[in-house]
N, C-alpha and C positions, 0 to 999 in steps of 0.2 A: 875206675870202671874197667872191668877186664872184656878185651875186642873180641868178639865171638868172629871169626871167619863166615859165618852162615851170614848175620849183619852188615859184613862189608861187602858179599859176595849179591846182596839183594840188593844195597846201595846202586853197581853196577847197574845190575838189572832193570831199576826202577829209571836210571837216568838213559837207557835206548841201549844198555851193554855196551861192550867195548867195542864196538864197531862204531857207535856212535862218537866215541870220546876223539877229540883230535887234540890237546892237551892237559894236566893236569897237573897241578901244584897246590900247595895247603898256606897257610898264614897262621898265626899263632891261635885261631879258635875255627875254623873254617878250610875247607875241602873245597878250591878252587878250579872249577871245572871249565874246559872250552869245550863246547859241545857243538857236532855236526850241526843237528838240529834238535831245537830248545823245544819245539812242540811233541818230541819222544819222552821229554820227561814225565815221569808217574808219580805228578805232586803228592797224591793219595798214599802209595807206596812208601813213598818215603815219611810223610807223616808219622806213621805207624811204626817205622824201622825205632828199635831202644835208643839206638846214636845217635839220633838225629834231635836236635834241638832248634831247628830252625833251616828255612832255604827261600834266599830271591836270586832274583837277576839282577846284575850289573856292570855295564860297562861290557857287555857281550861275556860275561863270564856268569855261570852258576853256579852261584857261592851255598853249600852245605854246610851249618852251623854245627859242629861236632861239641867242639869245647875245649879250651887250654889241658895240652897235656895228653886228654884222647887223640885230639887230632894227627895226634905224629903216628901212633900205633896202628891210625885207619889207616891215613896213608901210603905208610909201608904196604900194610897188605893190599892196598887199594893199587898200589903200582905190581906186587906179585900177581896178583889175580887179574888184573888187565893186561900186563904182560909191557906195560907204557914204560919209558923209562921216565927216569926223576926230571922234573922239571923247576927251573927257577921262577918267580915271581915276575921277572922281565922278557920270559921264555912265554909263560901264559899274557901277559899284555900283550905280546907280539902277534900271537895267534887269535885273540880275542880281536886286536886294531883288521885284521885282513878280513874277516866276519862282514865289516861296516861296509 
């Protein structure tokens, strides 16, 4: 599936923009979000968005269900366009455990 910029730039959007994100990392199907605060998310929004195949909560993280393969593509531009840098999978645990 080819990642339209407009798509990822509404992903942003729907989750409270980049003011809201405090870290962010992906997993092999999933867009792993540490977010300010989880009640700015726009379940609706996102629903709607083509990339998106799914989104919960867990474990203090908002996990966005992209898919194997897309997910690397979003996330790239998902770190260009929030302006965040790359984060590891132990980078977001970290920031997710201080939430609690």
């Amino acid at each position: 599936m080819a990642v339209k910029k407009k798509d990822v730039e509404d992903i942003v959007e729907a989750v409270g923009g980049k003011e809201n994100l405090d870290t962010a990392t992906h997993c092999v199907t999933r867009l792993r979000l540490v977010l300010k605060d989880d009640d700015k998310v726009d379940k609706d929004r996102l629903s709607n968005n083509d990339l998106v195949k799914g989104q919960f909560k867990a474990d203090n993280q908002y996990q966005i269900v992209i898919g194997p393969g897309t997910v690397d593509e979003v996330y790239k531009q998902f770190v260009e366009v929030t302006g965040t840098t790359e984060a590891s999978k132990e980078d977001a645990k970290s920031a997710a455990a201080k939430k609690r």
